[in-house]
Backbone as a chain_set.jsonl record, in Angstrom:
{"seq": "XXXXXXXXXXXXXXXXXXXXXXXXXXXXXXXXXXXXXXXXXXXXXXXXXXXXXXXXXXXXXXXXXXXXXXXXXXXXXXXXXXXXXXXXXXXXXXXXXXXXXXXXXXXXXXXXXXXXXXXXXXXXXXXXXXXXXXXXXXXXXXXXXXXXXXXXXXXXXXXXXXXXXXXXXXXXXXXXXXXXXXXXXXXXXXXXXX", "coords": {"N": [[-12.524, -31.523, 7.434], [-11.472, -29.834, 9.312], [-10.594, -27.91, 6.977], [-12.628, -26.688, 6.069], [-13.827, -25.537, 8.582], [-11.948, -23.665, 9.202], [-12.426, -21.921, 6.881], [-14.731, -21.062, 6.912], [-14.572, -19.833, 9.628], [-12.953, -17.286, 8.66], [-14.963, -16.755, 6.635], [-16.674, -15.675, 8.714], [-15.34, -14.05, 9.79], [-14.583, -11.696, 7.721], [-17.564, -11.24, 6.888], [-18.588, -9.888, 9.259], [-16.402, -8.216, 10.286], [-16.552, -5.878, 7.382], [-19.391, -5.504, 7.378], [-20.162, -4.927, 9.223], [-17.796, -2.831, 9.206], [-19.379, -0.523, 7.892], [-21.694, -0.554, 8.697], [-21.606, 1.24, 10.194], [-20.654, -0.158, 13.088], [-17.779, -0.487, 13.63], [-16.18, -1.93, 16.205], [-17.36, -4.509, 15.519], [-15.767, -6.298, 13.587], [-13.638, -6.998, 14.544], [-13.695, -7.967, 17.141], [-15.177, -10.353, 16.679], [-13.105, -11.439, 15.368], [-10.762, -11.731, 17.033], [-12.312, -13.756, 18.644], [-12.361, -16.42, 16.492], [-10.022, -16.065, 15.947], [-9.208, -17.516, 18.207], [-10.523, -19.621, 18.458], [-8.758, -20.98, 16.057], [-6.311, -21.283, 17.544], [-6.957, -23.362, 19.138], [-7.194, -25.401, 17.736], [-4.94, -25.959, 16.034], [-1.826, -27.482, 16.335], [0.719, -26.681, 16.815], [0.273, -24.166, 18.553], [1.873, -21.256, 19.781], [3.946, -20.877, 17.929], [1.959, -20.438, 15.479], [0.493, -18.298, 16.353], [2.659, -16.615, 16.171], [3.22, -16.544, 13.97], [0.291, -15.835, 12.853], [0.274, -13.003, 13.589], [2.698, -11.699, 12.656], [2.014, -11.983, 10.036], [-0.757, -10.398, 10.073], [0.333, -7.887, 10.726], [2.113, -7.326, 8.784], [0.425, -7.197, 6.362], [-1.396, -5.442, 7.581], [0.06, -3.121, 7.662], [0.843, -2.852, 4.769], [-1.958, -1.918, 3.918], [-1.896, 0.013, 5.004], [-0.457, 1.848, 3.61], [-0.977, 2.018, 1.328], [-3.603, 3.265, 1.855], [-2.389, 6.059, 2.36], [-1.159, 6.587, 0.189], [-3.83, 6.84, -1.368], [-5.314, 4.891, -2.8], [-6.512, 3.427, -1.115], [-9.525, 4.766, 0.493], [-11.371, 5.29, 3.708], [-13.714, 5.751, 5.938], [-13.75, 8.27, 8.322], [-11.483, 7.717, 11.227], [-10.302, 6.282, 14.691], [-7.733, 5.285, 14.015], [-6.374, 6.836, 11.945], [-3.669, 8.077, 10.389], [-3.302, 5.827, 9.416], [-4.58, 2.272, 8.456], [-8.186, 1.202, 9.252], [-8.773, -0.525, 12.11], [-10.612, -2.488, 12.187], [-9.869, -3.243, 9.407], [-7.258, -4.469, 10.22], [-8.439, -6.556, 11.893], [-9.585, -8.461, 9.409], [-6.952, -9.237, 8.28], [-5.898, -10.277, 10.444], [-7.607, -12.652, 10.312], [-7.527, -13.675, 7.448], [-5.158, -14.524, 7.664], [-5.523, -16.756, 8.838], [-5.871, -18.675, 7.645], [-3.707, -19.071, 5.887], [-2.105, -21.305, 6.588], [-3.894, -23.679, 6.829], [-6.381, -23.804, 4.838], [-5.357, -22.622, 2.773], [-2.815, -23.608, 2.266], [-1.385, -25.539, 0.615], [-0.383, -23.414, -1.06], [2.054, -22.694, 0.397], [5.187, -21.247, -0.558], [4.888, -21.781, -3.147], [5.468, -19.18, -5.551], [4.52, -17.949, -7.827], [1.595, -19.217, -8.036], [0.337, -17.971, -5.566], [0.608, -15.307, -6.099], [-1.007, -14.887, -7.982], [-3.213, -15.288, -7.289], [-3.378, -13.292, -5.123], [-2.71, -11.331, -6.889], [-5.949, -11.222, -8.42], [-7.429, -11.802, -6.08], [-6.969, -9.962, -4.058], [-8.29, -6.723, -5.114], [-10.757, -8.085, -5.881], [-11.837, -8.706, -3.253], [-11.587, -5.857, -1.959], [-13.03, -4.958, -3.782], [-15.287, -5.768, -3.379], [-15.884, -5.526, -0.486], [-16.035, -2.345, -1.029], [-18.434, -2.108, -2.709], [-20.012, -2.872, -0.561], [-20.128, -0.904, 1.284], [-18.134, -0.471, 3.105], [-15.677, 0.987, 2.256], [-14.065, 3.141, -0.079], [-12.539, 2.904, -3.151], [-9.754, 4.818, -4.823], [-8.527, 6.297, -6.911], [-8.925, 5.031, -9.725], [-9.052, 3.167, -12.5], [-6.175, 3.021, -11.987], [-5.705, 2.69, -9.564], [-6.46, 0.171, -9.293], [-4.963, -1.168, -10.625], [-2.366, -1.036, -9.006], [-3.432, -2.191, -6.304], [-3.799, -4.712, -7.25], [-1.123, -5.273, -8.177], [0.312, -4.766, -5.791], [-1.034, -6.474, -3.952], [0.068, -9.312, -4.968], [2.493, -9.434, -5.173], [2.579, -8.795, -2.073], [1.143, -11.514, -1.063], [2.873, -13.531, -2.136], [4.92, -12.978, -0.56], [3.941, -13.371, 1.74], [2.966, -15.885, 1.448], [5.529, -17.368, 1.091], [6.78, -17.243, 3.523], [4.979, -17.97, 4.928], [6.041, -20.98, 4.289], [8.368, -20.209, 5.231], [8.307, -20.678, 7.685], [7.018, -22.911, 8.376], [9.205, -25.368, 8.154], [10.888, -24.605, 10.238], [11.11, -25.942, 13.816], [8.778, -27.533, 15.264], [6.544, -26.244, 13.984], [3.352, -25.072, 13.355], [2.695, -25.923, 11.116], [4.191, -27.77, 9.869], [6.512, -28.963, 7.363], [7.286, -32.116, 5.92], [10.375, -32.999, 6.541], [13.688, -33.495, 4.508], [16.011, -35.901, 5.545], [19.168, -35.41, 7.23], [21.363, -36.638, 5.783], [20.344, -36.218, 3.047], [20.329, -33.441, 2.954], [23.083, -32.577, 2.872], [24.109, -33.399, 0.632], [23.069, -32.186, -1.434], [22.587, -29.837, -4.423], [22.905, -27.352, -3.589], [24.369, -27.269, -1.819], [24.03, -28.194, 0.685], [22.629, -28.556, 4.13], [21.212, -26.278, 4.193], [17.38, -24.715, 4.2], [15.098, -25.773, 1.576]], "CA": [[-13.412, -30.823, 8.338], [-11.203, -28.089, 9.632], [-10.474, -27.091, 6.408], [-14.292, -25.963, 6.392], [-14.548, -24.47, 9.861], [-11.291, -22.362, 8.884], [-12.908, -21.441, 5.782], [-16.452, -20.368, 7.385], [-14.462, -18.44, 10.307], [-12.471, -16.175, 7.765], [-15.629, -15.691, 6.208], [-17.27, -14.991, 9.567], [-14.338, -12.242, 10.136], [-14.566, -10.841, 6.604], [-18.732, -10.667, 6.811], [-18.387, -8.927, 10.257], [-15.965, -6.697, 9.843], [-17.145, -5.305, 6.443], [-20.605, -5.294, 7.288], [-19.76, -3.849, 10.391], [-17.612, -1.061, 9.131], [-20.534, -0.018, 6.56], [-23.349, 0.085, 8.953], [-20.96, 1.629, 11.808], [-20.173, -0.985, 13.935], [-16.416, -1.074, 13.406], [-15.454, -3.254, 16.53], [-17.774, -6.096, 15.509], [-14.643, -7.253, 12.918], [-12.103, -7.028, 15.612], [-14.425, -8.883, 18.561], [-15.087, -11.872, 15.663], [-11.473, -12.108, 14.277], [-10.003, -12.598, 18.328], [-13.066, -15.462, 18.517], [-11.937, -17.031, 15.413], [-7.998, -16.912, 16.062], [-9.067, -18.294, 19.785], [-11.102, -21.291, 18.107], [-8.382, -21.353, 15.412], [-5.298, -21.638, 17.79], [-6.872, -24.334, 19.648], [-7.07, -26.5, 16.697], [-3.604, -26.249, 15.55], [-0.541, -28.618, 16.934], [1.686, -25.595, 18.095], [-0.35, -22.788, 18.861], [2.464, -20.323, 19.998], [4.036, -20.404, 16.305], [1.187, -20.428, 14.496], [-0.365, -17.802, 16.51], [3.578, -15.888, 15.544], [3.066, -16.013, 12.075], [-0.393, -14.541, 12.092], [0.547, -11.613, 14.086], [3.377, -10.987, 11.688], [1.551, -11.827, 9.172], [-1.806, -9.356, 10.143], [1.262, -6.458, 11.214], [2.909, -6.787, 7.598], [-0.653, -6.529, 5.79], [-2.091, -3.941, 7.767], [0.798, -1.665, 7.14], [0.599, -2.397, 3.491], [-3.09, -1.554, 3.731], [-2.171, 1.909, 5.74], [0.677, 2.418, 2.834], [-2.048, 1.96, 0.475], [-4.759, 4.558, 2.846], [-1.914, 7.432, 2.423], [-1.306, 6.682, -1.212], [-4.904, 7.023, -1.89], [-5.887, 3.539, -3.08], [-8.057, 3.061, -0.123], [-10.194, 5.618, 0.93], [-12.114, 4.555, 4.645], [-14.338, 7.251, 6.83], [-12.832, 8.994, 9.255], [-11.448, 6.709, 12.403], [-9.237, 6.354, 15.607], [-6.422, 4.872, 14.009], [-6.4, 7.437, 10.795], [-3.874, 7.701, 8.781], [-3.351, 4.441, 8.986], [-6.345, 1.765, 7.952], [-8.493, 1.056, 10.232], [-8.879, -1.577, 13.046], [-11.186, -3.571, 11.083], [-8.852, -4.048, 8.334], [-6.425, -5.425, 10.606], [-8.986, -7.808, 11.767], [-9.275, -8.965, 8.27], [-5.565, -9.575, 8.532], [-5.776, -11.764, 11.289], [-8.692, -13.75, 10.014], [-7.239, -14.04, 6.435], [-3.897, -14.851, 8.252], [-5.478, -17.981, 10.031], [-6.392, -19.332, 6.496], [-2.556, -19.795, 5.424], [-1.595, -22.83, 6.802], [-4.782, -24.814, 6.94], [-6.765, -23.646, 3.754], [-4.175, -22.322, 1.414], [-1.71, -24.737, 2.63], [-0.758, -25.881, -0.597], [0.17, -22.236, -1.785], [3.564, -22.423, 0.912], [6.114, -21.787, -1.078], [4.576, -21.532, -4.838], [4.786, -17.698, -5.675], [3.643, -17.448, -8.357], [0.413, -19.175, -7.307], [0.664, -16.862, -4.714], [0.617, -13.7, -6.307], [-1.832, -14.687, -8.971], [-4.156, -15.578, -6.139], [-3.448, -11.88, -5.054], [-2.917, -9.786, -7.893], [-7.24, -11.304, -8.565], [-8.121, -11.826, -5.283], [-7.211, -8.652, -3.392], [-9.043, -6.22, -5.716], [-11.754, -7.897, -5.518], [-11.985, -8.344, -2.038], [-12.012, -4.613, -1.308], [-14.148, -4.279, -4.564], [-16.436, -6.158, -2.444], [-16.309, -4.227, 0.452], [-16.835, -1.053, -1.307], [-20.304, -2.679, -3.026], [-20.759, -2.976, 0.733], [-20.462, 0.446, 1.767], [-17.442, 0.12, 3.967], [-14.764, 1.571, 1.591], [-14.28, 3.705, -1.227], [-11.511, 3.018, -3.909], [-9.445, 5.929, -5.363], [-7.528, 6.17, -8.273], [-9.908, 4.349, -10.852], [-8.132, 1.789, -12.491], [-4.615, 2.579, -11.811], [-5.918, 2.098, -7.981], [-7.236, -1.247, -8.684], [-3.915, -1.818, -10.758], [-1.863, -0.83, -7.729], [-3.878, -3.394, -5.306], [-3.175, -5.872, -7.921], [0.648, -5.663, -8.139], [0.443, -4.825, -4.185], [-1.643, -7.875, -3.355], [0.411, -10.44, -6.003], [3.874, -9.214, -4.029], [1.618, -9.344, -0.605], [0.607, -13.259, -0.564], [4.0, -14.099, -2.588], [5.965, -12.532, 0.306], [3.395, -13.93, 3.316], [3.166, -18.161, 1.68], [6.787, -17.456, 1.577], [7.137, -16.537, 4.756], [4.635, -19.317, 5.725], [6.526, -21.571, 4.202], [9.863, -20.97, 6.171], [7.63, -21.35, 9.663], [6.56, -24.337, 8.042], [10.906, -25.725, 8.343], [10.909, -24.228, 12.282], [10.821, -26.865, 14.369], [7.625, -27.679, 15.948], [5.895, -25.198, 13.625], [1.841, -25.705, 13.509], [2.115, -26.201, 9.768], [5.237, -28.408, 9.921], [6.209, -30.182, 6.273], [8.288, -32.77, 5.706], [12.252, -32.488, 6.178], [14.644, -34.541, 4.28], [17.159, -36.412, 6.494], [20.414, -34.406, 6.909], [22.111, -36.903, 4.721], [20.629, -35.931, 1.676], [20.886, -32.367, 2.614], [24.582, -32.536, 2.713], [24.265, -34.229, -1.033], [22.436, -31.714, -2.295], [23.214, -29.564, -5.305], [23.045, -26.179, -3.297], [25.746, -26.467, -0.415], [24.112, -28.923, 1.989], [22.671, -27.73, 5.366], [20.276, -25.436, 3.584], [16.922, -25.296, 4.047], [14.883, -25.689, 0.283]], "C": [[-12.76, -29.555, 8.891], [-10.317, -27.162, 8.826], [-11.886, -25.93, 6.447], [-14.241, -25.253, 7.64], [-13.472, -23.571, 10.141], [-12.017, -21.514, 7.741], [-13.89, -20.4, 6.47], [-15.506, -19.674, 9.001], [-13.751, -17.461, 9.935], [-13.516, -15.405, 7.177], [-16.697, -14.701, 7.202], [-16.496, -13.584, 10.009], [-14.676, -11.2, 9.065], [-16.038, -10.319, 6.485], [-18.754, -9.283, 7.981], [-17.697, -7.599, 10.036], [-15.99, -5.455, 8.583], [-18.245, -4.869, 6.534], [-20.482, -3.928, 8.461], [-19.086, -2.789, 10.585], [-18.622, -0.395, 8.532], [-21.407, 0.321, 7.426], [-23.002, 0.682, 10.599], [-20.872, 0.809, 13.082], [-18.961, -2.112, 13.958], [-15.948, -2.069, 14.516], [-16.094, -4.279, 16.107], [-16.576, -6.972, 14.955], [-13.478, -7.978, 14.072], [-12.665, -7.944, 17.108], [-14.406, -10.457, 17.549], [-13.735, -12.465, 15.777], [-10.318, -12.803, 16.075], [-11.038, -13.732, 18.893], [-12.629, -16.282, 18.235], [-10.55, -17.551, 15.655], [-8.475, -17.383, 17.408], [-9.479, -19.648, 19.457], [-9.426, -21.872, 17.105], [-6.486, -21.777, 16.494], [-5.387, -22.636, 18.71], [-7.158, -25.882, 19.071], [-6.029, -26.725, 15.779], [-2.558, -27.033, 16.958], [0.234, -27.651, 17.878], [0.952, -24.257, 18.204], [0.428, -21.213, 18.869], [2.959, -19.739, 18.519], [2.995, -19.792, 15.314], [0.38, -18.627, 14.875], [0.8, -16.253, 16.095], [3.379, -15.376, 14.307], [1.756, -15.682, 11.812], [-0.391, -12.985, 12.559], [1.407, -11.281, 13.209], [2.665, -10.92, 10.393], [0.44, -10.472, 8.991], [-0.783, -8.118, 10.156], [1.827, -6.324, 9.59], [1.439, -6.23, 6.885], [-1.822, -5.376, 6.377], [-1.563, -3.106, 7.736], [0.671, -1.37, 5.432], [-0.657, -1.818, 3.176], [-2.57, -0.268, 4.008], [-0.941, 2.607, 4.845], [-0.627, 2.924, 1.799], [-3.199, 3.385, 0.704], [-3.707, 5.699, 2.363], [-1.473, 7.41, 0.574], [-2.442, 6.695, -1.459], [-5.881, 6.462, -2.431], [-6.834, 3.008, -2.582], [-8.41, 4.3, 0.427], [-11.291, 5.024, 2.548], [-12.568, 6.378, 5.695], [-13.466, 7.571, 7.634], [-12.582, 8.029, 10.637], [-10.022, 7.191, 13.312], [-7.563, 6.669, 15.143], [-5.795, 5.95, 12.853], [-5.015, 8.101, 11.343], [-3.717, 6.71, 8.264], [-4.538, 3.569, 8.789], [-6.976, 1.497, 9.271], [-8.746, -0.154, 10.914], [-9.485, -2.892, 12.705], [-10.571, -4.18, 9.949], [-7.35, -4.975, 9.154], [-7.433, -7.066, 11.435], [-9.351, -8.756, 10.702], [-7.955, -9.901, 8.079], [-5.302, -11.029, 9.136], [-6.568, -12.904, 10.952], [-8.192, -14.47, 8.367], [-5.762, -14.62, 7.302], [-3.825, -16.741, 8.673], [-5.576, -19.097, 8.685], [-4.96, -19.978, 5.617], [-1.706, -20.891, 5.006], [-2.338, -23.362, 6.967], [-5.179, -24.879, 5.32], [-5.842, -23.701, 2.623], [-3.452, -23.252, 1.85], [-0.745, -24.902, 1.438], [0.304, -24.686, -1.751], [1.765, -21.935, -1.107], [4.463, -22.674, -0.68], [6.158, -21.335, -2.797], [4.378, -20.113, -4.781], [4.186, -17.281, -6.742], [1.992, -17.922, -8.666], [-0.219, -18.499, -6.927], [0.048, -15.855, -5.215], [-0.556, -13.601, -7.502], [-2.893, -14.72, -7.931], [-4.154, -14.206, -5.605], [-3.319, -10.946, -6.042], [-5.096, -9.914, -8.476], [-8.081, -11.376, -7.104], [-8.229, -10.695, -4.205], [-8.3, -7.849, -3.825], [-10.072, -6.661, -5.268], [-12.674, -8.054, -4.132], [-12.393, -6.922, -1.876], [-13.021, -3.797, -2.301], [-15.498, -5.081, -3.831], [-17.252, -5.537, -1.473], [-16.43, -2.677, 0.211], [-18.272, -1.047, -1.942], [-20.933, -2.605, -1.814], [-21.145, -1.521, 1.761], [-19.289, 0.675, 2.581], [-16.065, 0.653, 3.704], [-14.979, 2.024, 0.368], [-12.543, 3.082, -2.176], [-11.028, 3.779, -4.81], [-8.62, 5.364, -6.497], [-8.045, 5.262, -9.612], [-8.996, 3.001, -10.898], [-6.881, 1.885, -11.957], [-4.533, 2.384, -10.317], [-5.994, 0.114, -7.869], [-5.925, -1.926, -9.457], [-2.465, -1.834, -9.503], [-1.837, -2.232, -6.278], [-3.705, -4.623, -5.547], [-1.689, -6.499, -7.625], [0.703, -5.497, -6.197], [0.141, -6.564, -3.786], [-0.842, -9.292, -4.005], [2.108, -10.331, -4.882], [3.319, -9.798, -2.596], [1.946, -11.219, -0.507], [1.977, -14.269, -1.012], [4.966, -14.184, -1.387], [5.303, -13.711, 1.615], [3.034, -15.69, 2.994], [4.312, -18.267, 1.504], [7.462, -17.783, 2.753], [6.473, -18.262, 5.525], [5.431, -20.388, 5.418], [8.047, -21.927, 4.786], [9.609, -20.897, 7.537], [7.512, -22.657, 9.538], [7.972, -25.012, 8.084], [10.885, -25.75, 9.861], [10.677, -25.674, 12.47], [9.468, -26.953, 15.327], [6.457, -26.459, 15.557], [4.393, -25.935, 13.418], [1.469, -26.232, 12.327], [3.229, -27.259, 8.882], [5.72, -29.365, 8.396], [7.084, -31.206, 6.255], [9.347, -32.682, 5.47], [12.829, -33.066, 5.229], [15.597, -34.774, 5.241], [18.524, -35.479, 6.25], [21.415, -34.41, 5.963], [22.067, -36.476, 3.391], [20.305, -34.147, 1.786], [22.166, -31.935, 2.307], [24.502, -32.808, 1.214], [23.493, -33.115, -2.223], [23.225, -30.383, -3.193], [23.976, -27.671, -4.557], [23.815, -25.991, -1.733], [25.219, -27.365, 0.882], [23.575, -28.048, 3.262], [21.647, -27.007, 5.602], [18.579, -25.706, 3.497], [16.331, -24.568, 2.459], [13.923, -23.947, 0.063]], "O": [[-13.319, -28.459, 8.942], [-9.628, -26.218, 9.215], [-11.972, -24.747, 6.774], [-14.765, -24.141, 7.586], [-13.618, -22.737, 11.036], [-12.083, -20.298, 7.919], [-13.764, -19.176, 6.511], [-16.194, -18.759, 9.453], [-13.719, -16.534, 10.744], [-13.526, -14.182, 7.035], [-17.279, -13.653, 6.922], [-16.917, -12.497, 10.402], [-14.995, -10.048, 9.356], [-16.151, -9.164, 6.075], [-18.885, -8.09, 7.707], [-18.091, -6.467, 9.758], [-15.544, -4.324, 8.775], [-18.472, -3.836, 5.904], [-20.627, -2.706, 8.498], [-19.254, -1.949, 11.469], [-18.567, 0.77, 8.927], [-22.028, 1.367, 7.237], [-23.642, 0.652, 11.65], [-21.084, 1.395, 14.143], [-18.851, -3.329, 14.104], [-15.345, -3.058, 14.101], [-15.421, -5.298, 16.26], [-16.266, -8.044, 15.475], [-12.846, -9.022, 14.233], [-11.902, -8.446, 17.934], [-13.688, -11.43, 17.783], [-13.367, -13.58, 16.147], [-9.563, -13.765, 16.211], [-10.55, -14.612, 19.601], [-12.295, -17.144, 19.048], [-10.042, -18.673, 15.634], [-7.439, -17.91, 17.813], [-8.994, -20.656, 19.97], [-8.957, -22.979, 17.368], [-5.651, -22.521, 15.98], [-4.349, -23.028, 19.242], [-7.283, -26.983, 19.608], [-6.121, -27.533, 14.856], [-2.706, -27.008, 18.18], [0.391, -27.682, 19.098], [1.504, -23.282, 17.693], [-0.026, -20.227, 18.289], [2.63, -18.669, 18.006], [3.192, -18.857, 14.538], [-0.129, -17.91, 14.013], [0.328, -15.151, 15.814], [3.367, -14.26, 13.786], [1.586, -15.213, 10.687], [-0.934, -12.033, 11.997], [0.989, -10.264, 12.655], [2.705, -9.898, 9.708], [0.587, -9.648, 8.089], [-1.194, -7.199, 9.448], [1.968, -5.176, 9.17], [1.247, -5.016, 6.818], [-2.719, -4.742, 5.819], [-2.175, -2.038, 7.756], [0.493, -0.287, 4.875], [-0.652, -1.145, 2.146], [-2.821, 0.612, 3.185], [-0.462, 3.687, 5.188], [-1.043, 4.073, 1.652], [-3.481, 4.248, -0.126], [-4.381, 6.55, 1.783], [-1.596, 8.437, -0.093], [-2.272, 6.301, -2.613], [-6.992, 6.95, -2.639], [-7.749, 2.353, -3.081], [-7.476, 4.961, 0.88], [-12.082, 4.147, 2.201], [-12.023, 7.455, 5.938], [-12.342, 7.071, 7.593], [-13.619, 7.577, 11.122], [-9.111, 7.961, 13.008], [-6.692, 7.478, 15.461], [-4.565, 5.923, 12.836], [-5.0, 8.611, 12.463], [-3.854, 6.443, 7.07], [-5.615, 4.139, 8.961], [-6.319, 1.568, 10.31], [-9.002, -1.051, 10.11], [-9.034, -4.025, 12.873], [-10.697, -5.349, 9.586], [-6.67, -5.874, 8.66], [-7.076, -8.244, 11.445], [-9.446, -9.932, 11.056], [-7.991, -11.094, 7.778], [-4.874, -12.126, 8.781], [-6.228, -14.041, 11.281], [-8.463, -15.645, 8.123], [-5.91, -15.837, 7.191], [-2.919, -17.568, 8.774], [-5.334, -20.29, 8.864], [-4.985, -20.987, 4.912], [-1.061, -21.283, 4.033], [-1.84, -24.276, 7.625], [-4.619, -25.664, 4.554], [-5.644, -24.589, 1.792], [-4.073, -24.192, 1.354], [0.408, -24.479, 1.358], [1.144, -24.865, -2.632], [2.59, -21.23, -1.688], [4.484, -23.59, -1.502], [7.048, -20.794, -3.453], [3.417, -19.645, -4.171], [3.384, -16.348, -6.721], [1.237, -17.231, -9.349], [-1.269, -18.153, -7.468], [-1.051, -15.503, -4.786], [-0.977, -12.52, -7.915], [-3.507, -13.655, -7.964], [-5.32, -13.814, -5.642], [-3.824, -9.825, -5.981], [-5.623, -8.87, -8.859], [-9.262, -11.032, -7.047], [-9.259, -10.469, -3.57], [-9.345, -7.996, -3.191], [-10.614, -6.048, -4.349], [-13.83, -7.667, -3.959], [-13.588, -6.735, -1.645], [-13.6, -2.728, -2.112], [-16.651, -4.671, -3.969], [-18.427, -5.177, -1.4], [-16.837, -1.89, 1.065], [-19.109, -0.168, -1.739], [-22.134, -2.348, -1.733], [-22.029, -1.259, 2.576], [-19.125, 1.846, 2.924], [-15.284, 0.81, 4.643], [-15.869, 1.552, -0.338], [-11.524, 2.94, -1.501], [-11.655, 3.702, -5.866], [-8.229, 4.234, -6.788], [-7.199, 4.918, -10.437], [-8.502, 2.228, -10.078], [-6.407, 0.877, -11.434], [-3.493, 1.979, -9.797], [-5.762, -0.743, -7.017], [-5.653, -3.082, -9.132], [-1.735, -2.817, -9.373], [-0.963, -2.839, -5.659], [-3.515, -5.525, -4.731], [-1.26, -7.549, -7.146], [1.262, -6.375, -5.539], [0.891, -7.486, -3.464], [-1.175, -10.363, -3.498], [2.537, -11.15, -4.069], [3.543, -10.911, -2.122], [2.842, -11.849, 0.054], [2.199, -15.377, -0.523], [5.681, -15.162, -1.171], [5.938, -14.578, 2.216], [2.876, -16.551, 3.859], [4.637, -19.437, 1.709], [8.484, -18.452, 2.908], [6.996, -19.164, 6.18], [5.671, -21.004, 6.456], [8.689, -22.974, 4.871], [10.452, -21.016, 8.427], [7.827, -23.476, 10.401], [7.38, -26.071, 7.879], [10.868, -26.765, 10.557], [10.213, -26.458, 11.642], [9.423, -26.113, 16.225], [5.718, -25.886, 16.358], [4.278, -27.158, 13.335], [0.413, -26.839, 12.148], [3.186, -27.501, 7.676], [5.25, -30.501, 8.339], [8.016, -30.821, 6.962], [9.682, -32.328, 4.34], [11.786, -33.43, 4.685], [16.052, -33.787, 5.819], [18.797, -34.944, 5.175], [22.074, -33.516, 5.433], [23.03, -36.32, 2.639], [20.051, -33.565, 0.732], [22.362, -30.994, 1.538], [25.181, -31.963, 0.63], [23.406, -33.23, -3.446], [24.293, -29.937, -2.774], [25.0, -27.062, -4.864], [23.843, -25.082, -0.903], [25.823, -27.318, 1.954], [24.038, -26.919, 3.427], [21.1, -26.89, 6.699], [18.226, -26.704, 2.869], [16.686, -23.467, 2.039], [13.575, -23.571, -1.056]]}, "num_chains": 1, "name": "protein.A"}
């Protein structure tokens, strides 16, 4: 059950704020996506962590987005935050962010999962939202090959990442340790985590 009502409030962030950059009503994404993480951090175990790793998480992918905006890959109307992406794409961020450790769950850790899951699923994400009206994409294909290898690095780096919150102690997405004994025994130095 709260795989589903993470699911359906990512896609409530991602309808909003897409729709809502397209038909000019860029805060709607960004009013949704602090809803969503407010429902979503009161249905996780540790809140404070969890709510850590999607702020780092939304701050690493909205810079790669605004790397992306000055390389030319994304094209977005004219806005506040310009030249970086805009406000709405970091609500994206946060709303895809919340989806990590509940939904994806299973992706901690596996990169190349990971990155296949982004080198197909980025693209067409923002080939989505340009069908929608609220972005353009430059550079033909070698744009949409770009977003590929971007997005396959992206999700490799961030269920990485989730995956060593997921070790932390009292992290919201917490997995199973091994006892210390058979870390000591193990082939790579003991101590370590996997």
């Amino acid at each position: 059950m709260l795989v589903l009502l993470n699911i359906v409030g990512f896609q409530l962030v991602w309808w909003s704020a897409v729709l809502g950059a397209a038909r000019g009503s860029p805060w709607l994404g960004p009013l949704v996506a602090i809803a969503v993480l407010a429902v979503h951090l009161r249905l996780v175990p540790e809140p404070r962590r969890e709510l850590a790793f999607v702020l780092v998480a939304a701050v690493i992918g909205f810079m790669v987005d605004s790397v992306l905006v000055v390389a030319g890959v994304l094209v977005f109307d004219p806005h506040a935050l310009a030249p970086l992406a805009p406000a709405w794409i970091l609500a994206l961020w946060v709303g895809f962010a919340t989806t990590v450790n509940r939904t994806f769950a299973r992706l901690r850790g596996r990169l190349l999962a990971s990155a296949a899951l982004g080198a197909v699923g980025g693209p067409l994400a923002y080939a989505g939202g340009q069908v929608l009206g609220a972005l353009s994409l430059g550079r033909d294909l070698v744009g949409v090959g770009m977003l590929a290898a971007t997005w396959a690095a992206l999700l490799a780096l961030l269920f990485a990442l989730a995956a060593r919150y997921a070790h932390l102690p009292g992290t919201a997405c917490a997995l199973p340790r091994r006892p210390l004994s058979d870390q000591a025994a193990s082939p790579s130095g003991g101590g370590h985590l996997p």
